[in-house]
C-alpha positions as CSV (number, residue, x, y, z in Angstrom):
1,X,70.5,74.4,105.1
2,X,71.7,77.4,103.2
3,X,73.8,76.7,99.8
4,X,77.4,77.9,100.0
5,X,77.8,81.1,98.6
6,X,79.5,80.6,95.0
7,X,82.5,82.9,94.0
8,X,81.8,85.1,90.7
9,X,83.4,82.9,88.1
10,X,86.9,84.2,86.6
11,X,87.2,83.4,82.8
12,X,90.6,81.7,82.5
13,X,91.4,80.8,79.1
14,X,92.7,77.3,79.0
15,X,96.7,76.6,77.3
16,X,98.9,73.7,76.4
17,X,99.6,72.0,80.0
18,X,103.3,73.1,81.1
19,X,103.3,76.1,77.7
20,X,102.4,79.9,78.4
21,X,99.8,80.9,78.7
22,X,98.1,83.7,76.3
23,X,100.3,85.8,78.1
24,X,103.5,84.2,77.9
25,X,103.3,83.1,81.8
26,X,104.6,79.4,82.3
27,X,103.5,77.4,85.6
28,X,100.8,75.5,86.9
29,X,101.7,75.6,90.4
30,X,99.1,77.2,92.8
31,X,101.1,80.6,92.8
32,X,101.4,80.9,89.1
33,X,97.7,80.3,89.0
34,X,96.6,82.6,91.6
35,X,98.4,84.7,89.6
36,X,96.5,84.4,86.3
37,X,93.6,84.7,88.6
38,X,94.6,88.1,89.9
39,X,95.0,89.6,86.4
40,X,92.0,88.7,85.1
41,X,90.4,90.8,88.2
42,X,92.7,93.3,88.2
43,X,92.9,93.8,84.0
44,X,89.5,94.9,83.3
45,X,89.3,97.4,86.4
46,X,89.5,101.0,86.5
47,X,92.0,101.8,89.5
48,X,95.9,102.1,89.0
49,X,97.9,99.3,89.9
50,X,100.8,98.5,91.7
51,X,102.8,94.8,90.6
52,X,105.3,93.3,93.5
53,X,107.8,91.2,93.6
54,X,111.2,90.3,92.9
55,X,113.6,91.3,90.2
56,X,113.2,88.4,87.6
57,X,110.0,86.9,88.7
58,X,107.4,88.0,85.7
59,X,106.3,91.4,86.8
60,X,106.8,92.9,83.6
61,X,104.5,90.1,81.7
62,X,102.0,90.6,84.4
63,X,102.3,94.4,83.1
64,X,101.5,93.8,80.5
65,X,98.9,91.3,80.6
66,X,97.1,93.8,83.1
67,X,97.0,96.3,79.6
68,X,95.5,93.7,77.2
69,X,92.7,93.0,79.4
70,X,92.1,96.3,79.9
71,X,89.9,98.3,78.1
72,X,93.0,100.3,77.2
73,X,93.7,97.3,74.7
74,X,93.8,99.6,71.5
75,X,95.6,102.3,73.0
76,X,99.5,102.6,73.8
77,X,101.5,100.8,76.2
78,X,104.3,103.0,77.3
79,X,107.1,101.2,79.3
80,X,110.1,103.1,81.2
81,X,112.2,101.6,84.3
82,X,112.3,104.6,86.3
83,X,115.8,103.8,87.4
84,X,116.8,105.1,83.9
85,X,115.3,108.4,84.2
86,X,118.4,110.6,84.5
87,X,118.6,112.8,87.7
88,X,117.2,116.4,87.5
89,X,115.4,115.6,84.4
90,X,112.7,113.2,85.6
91,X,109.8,115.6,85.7
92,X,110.9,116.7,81.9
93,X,110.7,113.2,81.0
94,X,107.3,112.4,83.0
95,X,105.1,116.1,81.5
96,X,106.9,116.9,78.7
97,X,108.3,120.3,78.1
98,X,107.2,123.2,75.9
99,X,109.1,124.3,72.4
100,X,112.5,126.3,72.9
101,X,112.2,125.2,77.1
102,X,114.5,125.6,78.8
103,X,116.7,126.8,75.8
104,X,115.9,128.4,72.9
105,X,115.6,126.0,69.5
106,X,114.7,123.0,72.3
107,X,111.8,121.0,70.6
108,X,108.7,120.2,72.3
109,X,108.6,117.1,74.6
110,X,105.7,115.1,75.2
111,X,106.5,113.2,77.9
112,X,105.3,109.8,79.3
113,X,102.5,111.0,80.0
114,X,101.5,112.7,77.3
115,X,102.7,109.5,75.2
116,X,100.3,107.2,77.1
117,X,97.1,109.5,77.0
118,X,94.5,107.3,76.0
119,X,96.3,103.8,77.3
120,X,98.8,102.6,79.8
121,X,102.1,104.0,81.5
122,X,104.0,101.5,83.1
123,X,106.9,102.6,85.2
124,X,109.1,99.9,86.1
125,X,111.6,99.9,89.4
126,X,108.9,102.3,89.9
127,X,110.5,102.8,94.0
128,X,113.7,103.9,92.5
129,X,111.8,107.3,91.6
130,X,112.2,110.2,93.8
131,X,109.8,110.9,96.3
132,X,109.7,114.3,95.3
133,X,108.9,113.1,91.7
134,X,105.9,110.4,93.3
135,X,104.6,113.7,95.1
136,X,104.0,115.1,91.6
137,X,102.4,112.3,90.0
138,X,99.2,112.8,92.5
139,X,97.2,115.3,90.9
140,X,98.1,113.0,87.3
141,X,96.6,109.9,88.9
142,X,93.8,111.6,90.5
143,X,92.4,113.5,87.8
144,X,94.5,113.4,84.8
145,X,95.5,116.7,84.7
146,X,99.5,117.6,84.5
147,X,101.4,120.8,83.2
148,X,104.2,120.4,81.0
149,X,107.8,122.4,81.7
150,X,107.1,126.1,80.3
151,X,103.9,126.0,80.1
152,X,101.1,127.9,82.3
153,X,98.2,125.7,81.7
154,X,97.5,122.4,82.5
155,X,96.9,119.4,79.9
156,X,94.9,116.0,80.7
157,X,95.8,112.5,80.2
158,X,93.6,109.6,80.2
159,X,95.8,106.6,81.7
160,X,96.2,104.3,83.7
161,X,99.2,103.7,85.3
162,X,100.9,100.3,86.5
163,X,103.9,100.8,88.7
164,X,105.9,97.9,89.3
165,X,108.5,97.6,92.3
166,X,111.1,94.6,94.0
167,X,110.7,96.7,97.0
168,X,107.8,96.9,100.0
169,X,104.9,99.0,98.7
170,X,105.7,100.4,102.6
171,X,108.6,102.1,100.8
172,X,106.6,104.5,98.6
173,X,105.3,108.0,99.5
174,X,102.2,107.0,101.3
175,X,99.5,109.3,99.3
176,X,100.8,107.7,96.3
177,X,100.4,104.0,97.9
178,X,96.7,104.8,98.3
179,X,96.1,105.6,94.6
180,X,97.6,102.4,93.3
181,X,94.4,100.6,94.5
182,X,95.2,97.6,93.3
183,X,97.9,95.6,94.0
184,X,99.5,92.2,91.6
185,X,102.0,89.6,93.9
186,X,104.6,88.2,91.3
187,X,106.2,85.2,93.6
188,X,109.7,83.7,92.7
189,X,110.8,80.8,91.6
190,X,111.2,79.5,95.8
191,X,107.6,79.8,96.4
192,X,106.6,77.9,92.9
193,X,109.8,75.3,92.6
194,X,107.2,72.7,91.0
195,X,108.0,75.2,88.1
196,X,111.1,75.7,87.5
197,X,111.3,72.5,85.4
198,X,108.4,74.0,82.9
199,X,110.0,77.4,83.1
200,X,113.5,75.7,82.0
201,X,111.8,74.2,79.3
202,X,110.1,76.6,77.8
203,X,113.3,79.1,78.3
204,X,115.4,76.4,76.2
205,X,112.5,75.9,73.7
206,X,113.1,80.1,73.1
207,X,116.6,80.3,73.3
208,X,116.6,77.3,70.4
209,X,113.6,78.7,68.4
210,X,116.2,82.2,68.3
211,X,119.7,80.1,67.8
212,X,118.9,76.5,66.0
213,X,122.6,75.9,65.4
214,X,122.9,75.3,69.3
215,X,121.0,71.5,68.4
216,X,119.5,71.3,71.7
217,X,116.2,70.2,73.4
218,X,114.1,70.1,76.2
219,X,115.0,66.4,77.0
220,X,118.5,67.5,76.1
221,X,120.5,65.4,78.6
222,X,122.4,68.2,80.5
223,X,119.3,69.3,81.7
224,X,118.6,66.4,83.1
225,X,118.6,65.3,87.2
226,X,121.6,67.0,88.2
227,X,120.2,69.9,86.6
228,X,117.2,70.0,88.5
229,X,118.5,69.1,91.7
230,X,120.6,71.9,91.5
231,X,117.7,74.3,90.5
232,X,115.5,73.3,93.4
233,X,118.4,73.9,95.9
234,X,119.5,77.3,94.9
235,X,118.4,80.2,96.7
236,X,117.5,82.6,93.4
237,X,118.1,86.0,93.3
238,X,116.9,86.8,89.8
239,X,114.3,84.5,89.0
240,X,113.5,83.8,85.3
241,X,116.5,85.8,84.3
242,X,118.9,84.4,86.7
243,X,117.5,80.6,85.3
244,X,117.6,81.8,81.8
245,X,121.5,82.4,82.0
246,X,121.8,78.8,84.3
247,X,120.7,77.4,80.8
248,X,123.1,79.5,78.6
249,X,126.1,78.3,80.9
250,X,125.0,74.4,80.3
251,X,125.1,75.1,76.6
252,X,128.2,76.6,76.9
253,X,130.4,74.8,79.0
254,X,128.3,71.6,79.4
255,X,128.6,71.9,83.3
256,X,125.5,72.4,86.2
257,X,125.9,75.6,88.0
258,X,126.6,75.1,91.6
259,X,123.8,75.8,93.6
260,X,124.9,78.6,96.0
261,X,123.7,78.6,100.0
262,X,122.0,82.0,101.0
263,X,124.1,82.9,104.6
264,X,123.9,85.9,106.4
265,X,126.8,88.1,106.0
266,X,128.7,88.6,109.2
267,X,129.2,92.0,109.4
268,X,125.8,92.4,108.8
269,X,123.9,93.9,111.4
270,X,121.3,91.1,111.8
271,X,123.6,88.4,112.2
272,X,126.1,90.3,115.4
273,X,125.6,88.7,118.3
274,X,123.1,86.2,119.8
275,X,119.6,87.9,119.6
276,X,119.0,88.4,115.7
277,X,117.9,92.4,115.3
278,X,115.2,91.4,112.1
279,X,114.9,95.1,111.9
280,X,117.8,95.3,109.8
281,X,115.8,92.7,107.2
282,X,112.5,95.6,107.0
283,X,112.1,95.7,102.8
284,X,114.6,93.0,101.7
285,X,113.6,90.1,99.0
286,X,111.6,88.0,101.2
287,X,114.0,84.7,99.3
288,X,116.8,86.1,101.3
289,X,115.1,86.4,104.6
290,X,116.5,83.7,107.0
291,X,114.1,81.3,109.3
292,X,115.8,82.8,112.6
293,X,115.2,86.4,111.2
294,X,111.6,85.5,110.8
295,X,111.1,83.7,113.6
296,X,112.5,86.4,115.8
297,X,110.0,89.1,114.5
298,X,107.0,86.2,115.0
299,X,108.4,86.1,119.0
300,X,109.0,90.1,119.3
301,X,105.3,89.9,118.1
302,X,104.0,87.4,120.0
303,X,103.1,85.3,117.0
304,X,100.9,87.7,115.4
305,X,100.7,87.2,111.7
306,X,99.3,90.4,110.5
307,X,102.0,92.7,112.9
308,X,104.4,90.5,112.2
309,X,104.5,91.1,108.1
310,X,104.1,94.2,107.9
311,X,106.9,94.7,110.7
312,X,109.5,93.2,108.3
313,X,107.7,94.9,105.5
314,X,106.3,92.4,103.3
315,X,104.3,92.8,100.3
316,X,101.5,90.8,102.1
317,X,100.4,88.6,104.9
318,X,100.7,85.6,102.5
319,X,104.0,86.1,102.1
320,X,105.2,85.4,105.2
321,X,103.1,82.4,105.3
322,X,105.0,81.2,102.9
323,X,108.6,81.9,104.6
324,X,107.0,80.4,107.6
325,X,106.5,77.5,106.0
326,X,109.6,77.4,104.0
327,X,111.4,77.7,107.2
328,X,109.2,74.8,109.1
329,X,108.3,77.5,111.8
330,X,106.5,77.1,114.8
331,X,103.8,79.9,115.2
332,X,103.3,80.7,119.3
333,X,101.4,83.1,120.9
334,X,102.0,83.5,125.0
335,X,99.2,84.2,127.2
């Protein structure tokens, strides 16, 4: 009998159980640790990267965690959220301009990617840029080569660039999805709930460490079982950051949040009449995507998986494994 054929080993530097990691990453469900799992693959690589996932969920440590075991290490990490670039001056701030452009006594601009030439450029909200501005980044992420506002020739950069997005990679200009060869799935708190409770205390331990006069802990009482019951019912929407200000309002006013129920809004086009349209759900946070939504794609697609995600366009096929579990869903395909 053949041996089983062994998996190259991934070196996963070991933490405090329930602490972050080297990376500041808390959770030791299976999600968070397929995610430590897909950085150290995707860190030391070559190809650009794109991170997924929802707004709150980590994808900015995962940015950055991608950078330090890079080989990029030493040089500069430059971080911008794209959504902040002002309109009609996004190119100026991507290549820089040249001295007295476009007005006379103007100084020269760098640009992003002139700042991150020799390291990392990591463009946040990244599907909130233009598409005419993604068209322009091809020739940068092909070769290196860019030209600056007012000037004739063209520069080089050496980077590497990690764009990071809470919408479907199906939603960026396609030429550009095919040079982010590598791709990093941030989950949210639904699909790793055995980690919210690890995640709250190390958010509590941080918020203390920054404020000791708020004399609390992470066996403070108020975070106690209605706390958690609460957590593991609530349909989040911002992740670490909406958890993070669940814990600010127990310190302040000594009272649980309410867990709030997801419903589809009624005037929303996927909830009129008795056939759901899951059309209208294509890009959406996959932790706001209701069971009959999903199911009704599954059935439209005769219970294939793989047409079935990337018809509601999911980040992966995983994903909506995950929903279809959530959801206890049948999976049926007719003869």
């Amino acid at each position: 009998m053949d041996s089983p054929v062994a998996l190259p080993a991934v070196d996963l530097p070991l933490h405090p159980f329930g602490g972050p990691d080297a990376f500041g990453i808390v959770g030791e469900s299976e999600a968070a640790w397929a995610l430590r799992r897909s950085l150290a693959f995707v860190g030391p690589r070559r190809p650009h990267v794109l991170v997924v996932g929802p707004s709150g969920a980590g994808k900015e440590l995962a940015a950055r965690a991608i950078h330090r075991l890079s080989a990029r290490a030493g040089g500069p990490l430059v971080d911008r959220n794209a959504a902040t670039l002002p309109e009609g001056l996004v190119d100026a701030e991507l290549f820089g301009h040249a001295r007295n452009y476009p007005n006379a006594g103007m100084p020269e601009r760098r640009g992003l990617i002139g700042e991150a030439d020799g390291g990392t450029l990591f463009l946040d909200e990244f599907g909130e840029l233009p598409q005419a501005s993604q068209a322009s980044l091809l020739r940068v992420l092909d070769d290196g080569r860019y030209q600056r506002l007012g000037e004739s020739g063209a520069r080089t950069a050496d980077l590497r660039l990690i764009a990071a997005t809470n919408r479907s990679p199906e939603s960026l200009k396609p030429d550009l999805r095919a040079r982010l060869r590598l791709t990093v799935e941030v989950v949210g708190l639904q699909e790793r709930p055995e980690d919210i409770v690890l995640l709250q205390r190390h958010l509590l331990r941080r918020i203390v460490d920054q404020d000791p006069g708020l004399a609390a802990s992470p066996d403070d009482a108020r975070f106690g079982e209605d706390f958690v019951t609460a957590a593991l019912t609530h349909p989040w929407t911002a992740h670490a950051r909406e958890l993070e200000a669940w814990i600010w309002q127990v310190l302040s006013t000594g009272a649980v949040p309410t867990p709030s129920v997801a419903m589809p809004d009624a005037t929303d086009p996927a909830s009129v009449g008795d056939r759901v349209d899951w059309r209208a759900w294509r890009g959406k946070d996959p932790s706001q995507i209701p069971g009959e939504v999903v199911a009704a794609c599954l059935e439209d697609n005769n219970g294939n998986l793989e047409a079935s995600w990337r018809a509601l366009a999911l980040s992966s096929r995983y994903v909506l494994r995950r929903l279809i579990k959530r959801h206890n869903l049948a999976v049926t395909r007719r003869t």
